[in-house]
N, C-alpha and C positions, 0 to 999 in steps of 0.2 A: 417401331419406336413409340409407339399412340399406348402402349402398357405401362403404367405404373406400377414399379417396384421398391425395392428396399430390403436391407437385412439391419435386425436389431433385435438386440437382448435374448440370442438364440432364434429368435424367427424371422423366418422368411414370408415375405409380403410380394403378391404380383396381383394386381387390378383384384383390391381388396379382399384378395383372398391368402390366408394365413395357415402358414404350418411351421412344424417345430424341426429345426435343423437337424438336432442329435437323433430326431427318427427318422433322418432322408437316406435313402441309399448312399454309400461313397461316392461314386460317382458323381454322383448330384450334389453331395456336400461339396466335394474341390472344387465343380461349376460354382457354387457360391461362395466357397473361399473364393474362387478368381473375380467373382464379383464383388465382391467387398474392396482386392485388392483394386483394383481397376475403380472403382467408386471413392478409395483414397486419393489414388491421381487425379481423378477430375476434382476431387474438392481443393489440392496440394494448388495443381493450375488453375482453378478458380481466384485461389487467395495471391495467387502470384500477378494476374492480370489486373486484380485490384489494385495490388500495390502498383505495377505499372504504369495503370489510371492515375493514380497521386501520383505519382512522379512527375508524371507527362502535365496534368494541370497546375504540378510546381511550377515547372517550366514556364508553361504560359504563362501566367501568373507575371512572373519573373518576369519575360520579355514584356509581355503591357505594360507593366509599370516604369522600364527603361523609356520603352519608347515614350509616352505619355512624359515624362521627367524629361526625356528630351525633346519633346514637341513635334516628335516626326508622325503627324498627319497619316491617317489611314487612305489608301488610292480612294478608297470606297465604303460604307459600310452597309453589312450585310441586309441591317433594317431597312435601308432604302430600296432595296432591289426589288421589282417589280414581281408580284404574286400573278398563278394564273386566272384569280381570281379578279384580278380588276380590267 
């Protein structure tokens, strides 16, 4: 997992080293086709979990400002709690 890769503008890229797709074997080509496909999902779920993150700190958002508008006191807050450092 420690290799950096990448496919673009016709080439293929693995731990800074570069070649040109349309000269790979078949074989090797469809492995990078499947890599490219596979490399769209992770960016598809990537942009998906962002939006999640906004939603989710909508929400909060949302709820602290009810509570706070209605005065209902936190048990606790998180700034007081004791580090292991003191």
């Amino acid at each position: 997992m420690g290799k950096t890769s990448g496919v673009s503008m016709n080439k293929l890229i693995i731990d800074e080293r570069q070649w040109d797709i349309d000269e790979l074997p078949v074989d090797i080509k469809a492995r990078v086709g499947r890599m490219q496909e596979v490399n769209n999902e992770i960016l598809a779920l990537e942009m998906r979990v962002a939006e999640w993150r906004t939603v989710f700190q909508g929400y909060s958002n949302s709820v602290a400002q009810d509570l706070d508008a209605r005065g209902i006191e936190p048990v606790e807050s998180q700034a007081e709690e004791p580090t292991d450092e003191e």
